[in-house]
C-alpha positions as CSV (number, residue, x, y, z in Angstrom):
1,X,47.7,28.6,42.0
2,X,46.7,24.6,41.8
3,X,46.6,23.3,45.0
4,X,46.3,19.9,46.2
5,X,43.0,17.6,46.1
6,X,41.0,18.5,49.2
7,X,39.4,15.9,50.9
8,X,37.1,17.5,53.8
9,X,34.1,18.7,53.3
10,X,32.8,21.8,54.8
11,X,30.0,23.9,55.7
12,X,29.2,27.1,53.3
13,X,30.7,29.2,55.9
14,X,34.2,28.6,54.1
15,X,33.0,30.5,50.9
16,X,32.5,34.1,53.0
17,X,35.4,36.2,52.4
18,X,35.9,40.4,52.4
19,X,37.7,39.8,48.4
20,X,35.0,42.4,46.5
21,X,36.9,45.6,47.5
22,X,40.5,44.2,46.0
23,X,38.8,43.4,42.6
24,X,39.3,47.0,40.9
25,X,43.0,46.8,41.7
26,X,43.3,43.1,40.2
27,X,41.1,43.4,36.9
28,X,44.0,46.1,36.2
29,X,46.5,43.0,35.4
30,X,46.4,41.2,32.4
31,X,48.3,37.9,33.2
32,X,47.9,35.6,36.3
33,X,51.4,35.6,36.8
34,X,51.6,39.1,37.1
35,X,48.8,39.0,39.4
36,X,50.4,36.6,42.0
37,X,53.7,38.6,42.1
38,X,51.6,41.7,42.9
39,X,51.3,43.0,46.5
40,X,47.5,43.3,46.6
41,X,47.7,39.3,45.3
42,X,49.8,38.8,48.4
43,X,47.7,40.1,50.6
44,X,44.4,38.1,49.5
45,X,46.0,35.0,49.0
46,X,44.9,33.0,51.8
47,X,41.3,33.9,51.5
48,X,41.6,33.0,47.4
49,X,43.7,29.3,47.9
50,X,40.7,29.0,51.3
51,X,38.2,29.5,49.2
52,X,39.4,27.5,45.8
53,X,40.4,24.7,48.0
54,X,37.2,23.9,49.3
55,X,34.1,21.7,48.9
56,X,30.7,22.6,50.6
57,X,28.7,19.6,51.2
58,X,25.3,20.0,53.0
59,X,22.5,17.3,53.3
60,X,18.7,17.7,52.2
61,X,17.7,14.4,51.3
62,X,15.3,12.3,53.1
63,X,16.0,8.9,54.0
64,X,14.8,7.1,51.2
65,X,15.2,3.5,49.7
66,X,15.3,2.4,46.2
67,X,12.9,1.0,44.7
68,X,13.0,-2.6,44.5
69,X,12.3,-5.0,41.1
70,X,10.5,-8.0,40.9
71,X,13.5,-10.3,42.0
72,X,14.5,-8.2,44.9
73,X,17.3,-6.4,43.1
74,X,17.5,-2.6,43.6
75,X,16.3,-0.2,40.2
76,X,18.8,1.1,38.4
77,X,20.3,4.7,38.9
78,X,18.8,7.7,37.1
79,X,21.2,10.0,36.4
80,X,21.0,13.4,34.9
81,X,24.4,15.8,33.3
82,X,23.4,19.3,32.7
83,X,25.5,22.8,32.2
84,X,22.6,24.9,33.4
85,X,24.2,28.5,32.7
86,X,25.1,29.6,36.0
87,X,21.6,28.7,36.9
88,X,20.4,32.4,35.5
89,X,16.7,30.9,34.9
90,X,16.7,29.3,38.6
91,X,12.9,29.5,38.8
92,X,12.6,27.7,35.7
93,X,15.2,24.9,36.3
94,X,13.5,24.2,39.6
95,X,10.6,23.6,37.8
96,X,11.8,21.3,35.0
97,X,13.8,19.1,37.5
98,X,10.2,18.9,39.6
99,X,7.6,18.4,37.0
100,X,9.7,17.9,33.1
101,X,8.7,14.0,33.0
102,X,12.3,13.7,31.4
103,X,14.1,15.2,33.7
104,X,12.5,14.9,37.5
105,X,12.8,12.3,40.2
106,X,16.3,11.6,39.3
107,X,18.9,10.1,41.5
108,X,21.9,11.7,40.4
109,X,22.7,14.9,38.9
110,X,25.5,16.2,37.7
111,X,25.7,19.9,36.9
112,X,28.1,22.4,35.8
113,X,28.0,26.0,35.9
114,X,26.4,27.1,39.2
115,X,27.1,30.4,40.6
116,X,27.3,31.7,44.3
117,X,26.4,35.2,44.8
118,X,26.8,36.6,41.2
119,X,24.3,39.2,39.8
120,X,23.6,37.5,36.6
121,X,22.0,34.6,38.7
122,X,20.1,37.0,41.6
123,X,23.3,36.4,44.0
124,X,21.7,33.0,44.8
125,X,23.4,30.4,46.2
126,X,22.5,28.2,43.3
127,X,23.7,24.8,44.4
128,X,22.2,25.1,48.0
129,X,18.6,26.5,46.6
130,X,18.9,23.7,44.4
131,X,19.3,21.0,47.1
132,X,16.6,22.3,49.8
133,X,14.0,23.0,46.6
134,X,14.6,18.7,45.5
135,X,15.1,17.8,48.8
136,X,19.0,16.1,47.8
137,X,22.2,16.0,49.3
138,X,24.6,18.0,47.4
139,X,28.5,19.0,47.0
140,X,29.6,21.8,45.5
141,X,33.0,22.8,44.4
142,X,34.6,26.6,43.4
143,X,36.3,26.8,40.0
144,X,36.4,30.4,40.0
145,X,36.1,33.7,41.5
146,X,35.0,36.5,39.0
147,X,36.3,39.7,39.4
148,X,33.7,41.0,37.7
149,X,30.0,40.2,36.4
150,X,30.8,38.3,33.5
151,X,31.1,38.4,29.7
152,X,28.5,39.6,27.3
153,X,25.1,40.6,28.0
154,X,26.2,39.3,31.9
155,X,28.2,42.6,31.9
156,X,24.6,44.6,32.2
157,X,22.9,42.5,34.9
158,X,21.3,44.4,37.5
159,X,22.7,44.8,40.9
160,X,26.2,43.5,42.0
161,X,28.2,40.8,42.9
162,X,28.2,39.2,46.4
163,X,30.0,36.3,46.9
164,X,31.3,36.1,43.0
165,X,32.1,32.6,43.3
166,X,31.3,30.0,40.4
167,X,31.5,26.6,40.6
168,X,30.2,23.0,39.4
169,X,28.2,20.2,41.3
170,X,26.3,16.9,42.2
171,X,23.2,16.5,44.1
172,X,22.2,12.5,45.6
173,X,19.1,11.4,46.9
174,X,21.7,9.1,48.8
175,X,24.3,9.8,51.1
176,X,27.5,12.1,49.4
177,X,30.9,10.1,50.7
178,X,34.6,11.3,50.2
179,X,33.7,14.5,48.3
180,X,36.6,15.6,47.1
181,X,38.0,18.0,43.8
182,X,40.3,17.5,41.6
183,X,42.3,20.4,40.1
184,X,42.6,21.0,36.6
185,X,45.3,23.4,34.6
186,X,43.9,26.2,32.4
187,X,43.8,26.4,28.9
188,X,44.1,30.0,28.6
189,X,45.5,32.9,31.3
190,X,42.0,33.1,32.7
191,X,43.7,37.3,33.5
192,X,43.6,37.6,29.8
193,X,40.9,39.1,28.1
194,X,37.5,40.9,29.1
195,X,36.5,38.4,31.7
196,X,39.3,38.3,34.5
197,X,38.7,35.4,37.1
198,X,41.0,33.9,39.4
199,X,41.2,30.2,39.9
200,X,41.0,26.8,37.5
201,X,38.4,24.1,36.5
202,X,37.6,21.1,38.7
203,X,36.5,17.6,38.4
204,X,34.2,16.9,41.6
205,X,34.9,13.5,42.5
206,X,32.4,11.9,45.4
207,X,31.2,8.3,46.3
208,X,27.5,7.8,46.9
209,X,26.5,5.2,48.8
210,X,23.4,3.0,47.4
211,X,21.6,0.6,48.2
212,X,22.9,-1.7,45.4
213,X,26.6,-0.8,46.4
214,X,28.8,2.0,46.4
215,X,29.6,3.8,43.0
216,X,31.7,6.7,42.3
217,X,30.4,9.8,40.6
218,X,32.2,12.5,38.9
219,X,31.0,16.2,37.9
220,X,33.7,17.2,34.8
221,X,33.3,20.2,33.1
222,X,36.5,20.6,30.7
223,X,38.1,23.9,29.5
224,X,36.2,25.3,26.5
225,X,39.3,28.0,25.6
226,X,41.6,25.6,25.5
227,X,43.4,23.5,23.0
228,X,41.8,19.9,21.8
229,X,44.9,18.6,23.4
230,X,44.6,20.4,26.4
231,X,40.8,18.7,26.7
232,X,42.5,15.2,26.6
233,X,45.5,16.3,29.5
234,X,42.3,17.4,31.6
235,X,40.4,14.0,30.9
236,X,43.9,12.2,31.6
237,X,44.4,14.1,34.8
238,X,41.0,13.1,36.1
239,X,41.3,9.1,35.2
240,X,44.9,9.3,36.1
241,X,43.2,10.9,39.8
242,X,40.4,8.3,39.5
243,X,43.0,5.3,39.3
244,X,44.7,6.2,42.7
245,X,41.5,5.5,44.2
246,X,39.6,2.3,45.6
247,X,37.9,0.5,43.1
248,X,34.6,1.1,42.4
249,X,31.9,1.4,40.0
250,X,32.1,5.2,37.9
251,X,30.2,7.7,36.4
252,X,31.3,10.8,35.2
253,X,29.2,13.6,33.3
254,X,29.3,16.9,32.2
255,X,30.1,19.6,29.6
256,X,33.6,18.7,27.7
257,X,33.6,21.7,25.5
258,X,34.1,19.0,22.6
259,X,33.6,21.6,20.2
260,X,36.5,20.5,17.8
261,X,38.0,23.7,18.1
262,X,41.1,25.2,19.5
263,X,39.7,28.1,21.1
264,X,43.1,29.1,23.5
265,X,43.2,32.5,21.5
266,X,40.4,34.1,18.4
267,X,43.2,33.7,16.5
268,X,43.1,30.0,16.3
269,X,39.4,30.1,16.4
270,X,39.2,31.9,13.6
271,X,41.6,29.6,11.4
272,X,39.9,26.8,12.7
273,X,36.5,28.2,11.4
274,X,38.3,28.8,8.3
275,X,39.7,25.1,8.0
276,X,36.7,24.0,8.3
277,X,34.9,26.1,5.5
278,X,37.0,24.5,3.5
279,X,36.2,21.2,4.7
280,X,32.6,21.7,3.5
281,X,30.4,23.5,6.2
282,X,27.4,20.8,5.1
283,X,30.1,18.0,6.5
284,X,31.5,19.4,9.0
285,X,28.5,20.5,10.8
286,X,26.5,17.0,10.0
287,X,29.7,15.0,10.8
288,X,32.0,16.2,13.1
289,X,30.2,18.8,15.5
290,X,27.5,16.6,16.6
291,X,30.2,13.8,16.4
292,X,33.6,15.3,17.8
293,X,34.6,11.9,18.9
294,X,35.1,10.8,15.4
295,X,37.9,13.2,13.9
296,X,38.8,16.6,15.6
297,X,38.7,15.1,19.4
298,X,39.5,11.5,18.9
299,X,42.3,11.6,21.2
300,X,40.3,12.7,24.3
301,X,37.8,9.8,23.8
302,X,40.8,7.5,22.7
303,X,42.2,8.3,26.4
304,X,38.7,7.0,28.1
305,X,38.7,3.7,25.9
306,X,42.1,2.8,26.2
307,X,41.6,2.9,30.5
308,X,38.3,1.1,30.3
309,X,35.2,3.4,30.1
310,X,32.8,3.1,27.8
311,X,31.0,6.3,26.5
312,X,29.5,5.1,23.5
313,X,26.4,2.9,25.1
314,X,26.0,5.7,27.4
315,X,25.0,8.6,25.4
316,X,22.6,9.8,22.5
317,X,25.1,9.7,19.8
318,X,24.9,12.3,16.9
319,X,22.6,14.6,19.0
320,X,24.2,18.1,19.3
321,X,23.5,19.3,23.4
322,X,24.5,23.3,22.3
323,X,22.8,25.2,19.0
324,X,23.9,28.3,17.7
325,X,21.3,30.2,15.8
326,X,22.5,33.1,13.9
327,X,19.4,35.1,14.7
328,X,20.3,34.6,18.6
329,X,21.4,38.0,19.6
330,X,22.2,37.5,23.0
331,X,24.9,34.3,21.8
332,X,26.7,37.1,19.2
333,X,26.7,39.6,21.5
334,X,29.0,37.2,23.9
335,X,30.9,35.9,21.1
336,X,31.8,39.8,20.4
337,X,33.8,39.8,23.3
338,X,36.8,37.1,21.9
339,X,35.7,37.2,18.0
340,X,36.7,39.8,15.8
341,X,33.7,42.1,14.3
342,X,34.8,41.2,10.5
343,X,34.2,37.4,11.2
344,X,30.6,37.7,11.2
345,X,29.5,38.1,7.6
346,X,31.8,34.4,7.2
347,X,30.2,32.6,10.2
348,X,26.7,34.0,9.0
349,X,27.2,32.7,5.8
350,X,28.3,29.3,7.2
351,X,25.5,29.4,8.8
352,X,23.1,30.2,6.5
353,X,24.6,27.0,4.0
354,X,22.6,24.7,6.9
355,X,19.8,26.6,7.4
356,X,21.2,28.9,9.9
357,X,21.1,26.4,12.9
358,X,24.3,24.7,13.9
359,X,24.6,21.7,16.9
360,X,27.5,20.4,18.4
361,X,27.7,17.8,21.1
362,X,29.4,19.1,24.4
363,X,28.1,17.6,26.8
364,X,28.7,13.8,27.9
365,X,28.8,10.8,30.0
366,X,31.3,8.2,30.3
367,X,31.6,5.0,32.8
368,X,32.8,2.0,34.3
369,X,31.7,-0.7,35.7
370,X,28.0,-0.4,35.1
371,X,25.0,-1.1,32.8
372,X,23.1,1.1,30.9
373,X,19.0,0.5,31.1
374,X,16.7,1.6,28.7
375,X,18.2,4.5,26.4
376,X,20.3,7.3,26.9
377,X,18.5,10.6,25.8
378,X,19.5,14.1,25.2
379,X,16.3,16.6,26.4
380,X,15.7,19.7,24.5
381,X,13.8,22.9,24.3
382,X,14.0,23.3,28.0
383,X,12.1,26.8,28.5
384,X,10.6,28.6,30.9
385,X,7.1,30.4,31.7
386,X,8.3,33.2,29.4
387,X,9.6,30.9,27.2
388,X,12.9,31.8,27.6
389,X,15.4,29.0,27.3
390,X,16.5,27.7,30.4
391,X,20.4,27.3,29.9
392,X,22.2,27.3,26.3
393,X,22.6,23.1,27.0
394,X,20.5,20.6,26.3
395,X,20.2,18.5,29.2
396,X,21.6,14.7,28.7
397,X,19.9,11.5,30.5
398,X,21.3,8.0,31.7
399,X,19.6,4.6,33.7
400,X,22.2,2.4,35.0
401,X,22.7,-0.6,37.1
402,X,26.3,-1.5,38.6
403,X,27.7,-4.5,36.9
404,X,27.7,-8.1,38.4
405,X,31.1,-8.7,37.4
């Protein structure tokens, strides 16, 4: 089903299709490739490979102008990486990116999870709501189309699916150039399981033109049932992508799903729980899940390094961006829907060794070719008028400058 990298932009009118009605008859298969070879497959597959091919990119943004330092340089970029949860709490993350003294006013964001007419997010559009409510240019690209309303508690949302397309993307206060996605292999027969969806993740790759020079920005958002090797070949196939390309300054953010677990199957989840139990649940969850760089995902930040990015300047380090909380019923009703029932009493205990909160760091930024200003900061407790959190991610924060070199 991956297709090749798509380089022209278009208008939203690409994403309307007639696909709802097939759905019943697909979520009855329970592998992709027995999907494909089916005749209903057949039928749909243009409108599937139009719509998983494409990149919407609409324009918002006044013309504006940087603001300029004392010695006539530019201001550095302020960038912003966020999963926001398919952007269910829409009112609320408007409102954070307007007013949150951490998080609005920003140049650049990068954001993952956005959904386009699914119930669990009001059938909004969230990535063009988004753009008109900051005023930003934006491009958006599909990873997947759900054939249903989701997993978990997103089962029982009210109304139903329009469009039932989810995607990733990045919104500029300066002009979007070259938009383009990059297609990434699944970890895990996304036809498998409770929550059927047909497509793949993407890296959203884009030049935006400043007034300091042109940098390239990336939206990445890696597979989180996947293998920790499977993370790296997605990272590799992105730099490897990003190497073919004209040089230029980059940034790329987003959720990696570094959760040092193999998570391909509950199976391996579940002995990977138990390895670490024996590790020392104290250790692991003060040294390895808010630091997945150091042991259990090496490889994947070894693979940045090793071509030239730096990630270590450019982030909080040792501050978790996704918490469990054992007393969170909505997070263990989703996790019923991959993890066995009998695993609870063991993760609960776990949990309750470290007070019954656990952080892990997921979400990242790496780059090339730039400076960081000032300090990199991860924002938390992100909730809205009924103080419900905003997205199960913290939100992650960068000031850069291009390099003079």
């Amino acid at each position: 089903m991956i297709a090749e990298t798509i380089l022209q932009p278009h208008s939203p009118e690409i994403l309307e299709h007639q696909l709802n009605q097939f759905f019943p008859e697909l979520r009855k298969f329970e592998s992709i490739g027995e999907t494909e070879n089916s005749a209903v497959y057949r039928k749909i597959k243009p409108q599937v490979e139009r719509i998983l091919n494409a990149v919407v990119q609409e324009n918002f943004a006044p013309m504006s102008e940087p603001s300029v330092v004392a010695d006539g340089i530019f201001d550095h970029v302020s960038t912003l990486a966020w999963n926001i949860e398919r952007g269910n709490r829409f009112t609320g993350i408007v409102r954070a990116l307007k007013n949150h003294r951490n998080l609005k006013d920003k140049d650049l964001l990068l954001l993952t999870e956005l959904d386009y007419g699914m119930a669990r997010s009001g059938n909004r559009f969230v990535a063009q709501e988004l753009a008109k409510e900051l005023k930003l240019n934006y491009a958006f690209a599909p990873v997947y189309i759900a054939l249903q309303k989701g997993s978990g508690v997103e089962e029982f949302a009210v109304g139903e699916n329009t469009k039932s397309i989810h995607g990733l993307a990045m919104f500029s206060k300066y002009p979007i150039k070259n938009a383009h996605a990059v297609p990434l292999p699944n970890g895990k027969d996304k036809m498998l399981g409770k929550e059927k969806r047909l497509g793949y993740l993407r890296a959203l790759v884009a030049d935006i033109e400043h007034k300091n020079g042109d940098f390239r920005a990336v939206t990445i958002h890696l597979d989180a049932h996947s293998s920790r090797r499977h993370r790296q070949l997605q990272m590799r196939i992105v730099l490897e992508h990003l190497e073919t390309l004209p040089a230029l300054p980059v940034i790329i953010g987003g959720d990696w799903n570094t959760t040092t677990y193999n998570a391909q199957s509950a199976n391996r989840a579940i002995a990977g729980y138990f390895r670490r139990v024996l590790m020392g649940v104290k250790t692991v969850v003060e040294n390895h899940y808010p630091h997945p760089d150091r042991y259990f995902e090496k490889n994947l930040f070894a693979e940045l390094e090793k071509r030239g990015y730096d990630y270590k300047n450019l982030n909080e380090i040792g501050a978790g961006t996704l918490h469990y909380d054992m007393k969170n019923a909505a997070y263990n009703t989703n996790l019923r829907d991959w993890v066995p029932e009998w695993c609870f009493p063991f993760i609960f205990w776990a949990a309750r060794r470290v007070g019954g909160r656990v952080s892990a760091r997921l979400d990242w930024f790496a780059g090339k070719g730039i400076e960081v200003k000032g300090t990199p900061e991860t924002i938390g407790e992100l909730k809205d008028a009924e103080n419900i959190p905003l997205s199960d991610h913290d939100a992650i924060t960068l000031d850069f400058v291009l390099s003079k070199n």
